[in-house]
N, C-alpha and C positions, 0 to 999 in steps of 0.2 A: 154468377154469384160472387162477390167481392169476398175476402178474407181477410183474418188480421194480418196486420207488419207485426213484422219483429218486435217493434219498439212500443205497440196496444199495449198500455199501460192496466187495463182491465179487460178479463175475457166477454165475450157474449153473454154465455150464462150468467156470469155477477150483472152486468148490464141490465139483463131482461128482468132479474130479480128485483133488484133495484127499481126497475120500470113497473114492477110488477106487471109483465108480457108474460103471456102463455105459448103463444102462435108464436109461427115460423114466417108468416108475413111481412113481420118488419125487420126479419136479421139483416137483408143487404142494406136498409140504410142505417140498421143500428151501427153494422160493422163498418161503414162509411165513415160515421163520427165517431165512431171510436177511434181509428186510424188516420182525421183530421185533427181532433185533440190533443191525441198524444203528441203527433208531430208537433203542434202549436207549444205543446210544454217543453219538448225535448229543445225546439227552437228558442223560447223565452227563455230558458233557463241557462242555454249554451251545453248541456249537459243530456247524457243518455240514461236515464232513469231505473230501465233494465240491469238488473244485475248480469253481471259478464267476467269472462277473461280477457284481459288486455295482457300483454305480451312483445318483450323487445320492444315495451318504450324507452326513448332515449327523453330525458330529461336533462335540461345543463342547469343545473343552478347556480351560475356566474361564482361560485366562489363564496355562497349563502350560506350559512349554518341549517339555514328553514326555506324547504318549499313547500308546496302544496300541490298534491298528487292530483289530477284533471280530470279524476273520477272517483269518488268519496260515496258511500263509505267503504272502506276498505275491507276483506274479508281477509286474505295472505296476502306477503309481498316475499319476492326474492330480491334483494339489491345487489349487486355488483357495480363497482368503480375500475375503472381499465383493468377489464377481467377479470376482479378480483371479487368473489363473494364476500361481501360484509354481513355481521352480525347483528343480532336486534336485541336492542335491552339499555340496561342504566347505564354499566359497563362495557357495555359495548360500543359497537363502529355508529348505530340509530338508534332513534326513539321512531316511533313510528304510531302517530294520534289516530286509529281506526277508524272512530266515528265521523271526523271531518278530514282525512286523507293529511294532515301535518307529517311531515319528515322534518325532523331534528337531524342533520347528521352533527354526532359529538363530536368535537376537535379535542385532539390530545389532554388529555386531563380533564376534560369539560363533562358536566352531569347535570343532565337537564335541559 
């Protein structure tokens, strides 16, 4: 019997509801395309869909005020620059834009 990936963006059960399925007859190849699809999104979009923790990514951003974190949207970040914990806020070391993964880091004086 086939099972979801990690990355099945919708369980079986929503699926079958959806379908409005009662039987157990079609779960292998419901869960076939469920776990074709997702991979097809995850592939079209360049991105992992699933909420996760990511962890010791190293990011350069050449020397930018603003990147763009490579998995949005954001729930927490810890930042550090050459070992050094930075802080988050107006006054602070970031801004840090949640919903679409933006980093601001503020340069000396800069707000905004």
């Amino acid at each position: 019997m086939a099972e979801l990936d990690d990355n099945a963006l919708v369980t079986l059960e929503e699926t079958k509801i959806f379908l409005e399925q009662t039987g157990d007859e079609q779960d292998q190849l419901i869960e076939m395309l469920i776990n074709s699809v997702s991979t097809f999104i995850d592939n079209y979009t360049g991105r992992n869909l699933i909420e996760a923790t990511y962890t010791d990514l190293e990011l350069d951003g050449n020397g930018e005020a603003i990147m763009y974190l490579p998995n949005w949207p954001v729930v927490s970040a810890s930042i550090t620059e050459d070992d050094i914990a930075l802080t988050e806020g107006k006054t602070a070391d970031y801004l840090l834009y949640k919903p679409t993964g933006k980093l601001n880091v503020l340069l000396a004086g800069q707000v905004g």
